[in-house]
C-alpha positions, 0 to 999 in steps of 0.5 A: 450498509454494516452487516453483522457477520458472526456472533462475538468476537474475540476482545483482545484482538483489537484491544491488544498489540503484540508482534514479533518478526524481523527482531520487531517486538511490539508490547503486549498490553494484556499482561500485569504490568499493564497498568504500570505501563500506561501510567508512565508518561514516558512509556507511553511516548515510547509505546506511540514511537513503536507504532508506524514500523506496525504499519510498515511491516505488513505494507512492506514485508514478505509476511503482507500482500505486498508482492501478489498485489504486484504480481496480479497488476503485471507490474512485478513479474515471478513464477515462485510460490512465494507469498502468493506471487505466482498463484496471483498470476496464472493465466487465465487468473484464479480465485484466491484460495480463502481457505486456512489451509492454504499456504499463503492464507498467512499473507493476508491474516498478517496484513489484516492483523498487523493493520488492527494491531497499529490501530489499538495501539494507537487507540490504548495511547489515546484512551490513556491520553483522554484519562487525564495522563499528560505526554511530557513535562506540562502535557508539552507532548500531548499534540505530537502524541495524539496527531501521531495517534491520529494519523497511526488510526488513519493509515491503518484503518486507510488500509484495510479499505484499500485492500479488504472489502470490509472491515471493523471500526474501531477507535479510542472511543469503543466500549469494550462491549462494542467491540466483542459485538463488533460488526464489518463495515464496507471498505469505502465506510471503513475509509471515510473513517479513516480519512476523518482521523487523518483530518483530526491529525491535520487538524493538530499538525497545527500545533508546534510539534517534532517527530523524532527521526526514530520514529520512522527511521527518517535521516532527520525528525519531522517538524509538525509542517512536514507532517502535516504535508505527509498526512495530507499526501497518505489522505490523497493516497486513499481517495485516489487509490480506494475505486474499485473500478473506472465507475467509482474512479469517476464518482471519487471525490476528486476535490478532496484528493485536490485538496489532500494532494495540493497540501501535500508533500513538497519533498520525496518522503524517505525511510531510511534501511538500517541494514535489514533489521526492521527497516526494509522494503521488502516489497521492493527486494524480492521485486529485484533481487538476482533470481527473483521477480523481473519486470513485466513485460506490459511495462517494459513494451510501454517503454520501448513499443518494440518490446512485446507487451506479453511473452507468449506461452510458447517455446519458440517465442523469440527472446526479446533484445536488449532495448537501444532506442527506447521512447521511454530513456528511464529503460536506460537508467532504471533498468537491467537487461538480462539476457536469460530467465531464472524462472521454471518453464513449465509455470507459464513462459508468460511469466518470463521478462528480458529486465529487472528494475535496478534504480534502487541496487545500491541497497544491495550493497547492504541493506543501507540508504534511501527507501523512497515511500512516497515520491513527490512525484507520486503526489504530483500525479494525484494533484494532476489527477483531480485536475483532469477530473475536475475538467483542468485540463490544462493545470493537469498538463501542465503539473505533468509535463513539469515532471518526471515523464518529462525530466526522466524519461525524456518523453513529449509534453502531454497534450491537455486532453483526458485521455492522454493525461490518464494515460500520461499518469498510467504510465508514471505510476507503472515507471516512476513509482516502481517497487515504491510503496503497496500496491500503487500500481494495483490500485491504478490498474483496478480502477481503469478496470485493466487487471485481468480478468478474473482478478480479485479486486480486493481481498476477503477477510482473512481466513484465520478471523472467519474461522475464530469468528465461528463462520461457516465454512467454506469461506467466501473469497473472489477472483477466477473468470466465473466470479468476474463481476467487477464489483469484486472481480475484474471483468476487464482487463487490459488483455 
């Protein structure tokens, strides 16, 4: 049900773009040159061109959410502040601070601002689009600009419901009225629009189009078919990940993420890093890099059991050592030991962990080569999933054991049964798909209801929106053992 929360609100924020960080310059739209803009075929193209790095800032960089998601999934393991990874860690876990004030309240306001400011972009393309400006010499462009269009809406609006409770529905078709009067909605109504632009980009994926390689920094352009595969696999992303707990895991629409799934990619998705200017996961650096995060110790034990699961907060605990005959052989591959710890001692000796993830240090070396988003096997895990949940359990078995837990880790065939086939897939997304893309192994912990207690299960809307919206302090927020009530607060967890 949609709830009007406060009276107005301001116009420009979703009718107007306008972003600048890591050399990112995104056009403002509310300027005098405005009209000469949107009357330029070619600029509008131009303008479309911008709009995926405004999605993958916030997803990627150290400005989102990217590394508290991961932190709070013991996944990633860090005691330092920075962007909330230690504050999203403590044990026992606490409540999001949802106060502007706060130091990482940025975090989150950039995540749910950069999300919007991809969707309007977007949104002003397709607007021009429906005014009668044609893309290209005879409108030849106008399928490529309104699939990418469509799929910029999707992915931003599909992420805004994986990570927030609420928010706005906007589209090329808001009247500037509906706007100023706009109203939250619910995450799973705010993701079934978005899965609806994704079908409408499918739907002109069918058309004979090329993504220029620029466009998401791919070693070459995307022909119409591959981007329809992406499309689908970002469209099972959302059924997939979007539960908030096992209920609604089990309730999910498991055809339609067959579906997605089953068209999807049929190739890992690679962006390319160009040297740390605007291209780069940092999601995946600071999870590695000398000095910063490690892996958890819950991922390490799930590769080699002989490897404690948690380092307890103890002094004496003994330091694990390095690992020589583990189940899992991507330990060996994937994985560095360390033999000492760079973090502070009195955060929490929970903190602390024997490896990092090295699979990807040769970016390292300067910033250059194959930034994996979405891994075929990432794919191959949803087209098991909604096999398993749809009661195939055999063509789940069989879609997992021809894959990387097989192929990588050496481990044995999964035997076709539910229990070992969730866990199979628990486990791969941990492993496989590590320092990949947001909050994968967030959103498989949240819906088998294993985050810890207490964590949030998705965020409230950023502080700095409440306040320009007039709300009423304090802000509400979620997260801390008195609001676990796993509707918006892990009352689970895997310890």
């Amino acid at each position: 049900m949609k709830k009007i929360i406060y009276k107005g609100f301001l116009l420009a924020f979703l009718l107007v773009s306008g972003v600048a960080c890591h050399d990112l310059e995104v056009e403002n739209l509310n300027n005098p040159d405005t009209a000469k803009v949107l009357a330029s075929d070619s600029d509008v193209k131009t303008l479309a061109g911008g709009m995926f790095i405004t999605w993958y800032a916030p997803t990627h960089w150290t400005n989102g959410i990217s590394h508290m998601l991961s932190t709070a999934a013991d996944n990633l393991t860090c005691s330092w502040g920075n962007f909330g990874m230690r504050d999203q860690s403590w044990e026992p876990r606490k409540a999001w601070d949802n106060q502007p004030a706060y130091s990482y309240a940025s975090n989150s306001n950039y995540m749910f601002t950069n999300l919007y400011e991809a969707v309007s972009t977007a949104n002003t393309v397709l607007q021009v689009m429906d005014g009668g400006l044609d893309i290209g010499p005879n409108g030849e462009d106008n399928n490529l600009v309104r699939a990418w269009s469509k799929f910029i809406q999707g992915i931003g609006l599909g992420y805004i419901g994986l990570n927030y409770d609420k928010g706005f529905i906007v589209d090329e078709n808001s009247t500037p009225e509906e706007i100023a009067a706009a109203e939250f909605y619910p995450y799973d109504e705010v993701l079934d629009v978005a899965l609806t632009k994704l079908d409408e980009a499918i739907a002109l994926s069918g058309n004979s189009f090329t993504i220029p390689a620029a466009w998401m920094n791919t070693a070459e352009d995307l022909s119409s078919d591959d981007f329809k595969k992406l499309i689908n696999s970002f469209a099972a992303r959302l059924v997939a990940y979007a539960p908030r707990n096992a209920a609604e895991d089990a309730a999910a629409d498991w055809t339609r993420a067959k579906n997605y799934a089953d068209n999807g990619i049929t190739e890992d998705y690679i962006i390319q890093g160009d040297g740390y200017v605007r291209w780069i996961n940092e999601h995946w650096v600071y999870s590695v890099y000398p000095g910063w995060g490690q892996t958890d110790m819950r991922v390490i034990h799930m590769m080699d059991d002989d490897q404690p699961e948690h380092w307890d907060d103890d002094p004496s605990f003994p330091f694990p050592p390095e690992s020589t005959t583990p189940e899992d052989q991507r330990l060996v591959t994937d994985f560095q030991y360390k033999s000492s710890v760079p973090f502070r001692v009195e955060r929490g000796y929970y903190h602390f962990s024997n490896y990092r993830f090295s699979r990807y240090d040769y970016l390292l070396a300067g910033w250059f080569g194959d930034m994996p988003e979405i891994l075929l096997s990432e794919n191959d895990l949803i087209r098991a999933e909604a096999r398993a949940n749809l009661g195939d359990l055999p063509g789940a078995a069989l879609i997992i054991n021809a894959g990387t837990r097989v192929t990588r880790g050496n481990l044995p065939p999964v035997a076709p049964t539910l229990a070992a086939i969730k866990d199979a897939i628990h486990h791969e997304r941990h492993v496989e798909l590590m320092a990949t893309s947001i909050g994968i192994q967030f959103y498989e912990m949240r819906k088998r209801d294993l985050l810890q207690y207490g964590t949030f299960l998705h965020l409230p809307v950023a502080p700095q929106i409440l306040e320009t919206m007039g709300a009423a302090r304090p802000f509400y927020t979620y997260g801390g053992p008195d609001a676990a009530d796993g509707v918006n607060a892990s009352n689970g967890g895997w310890r």
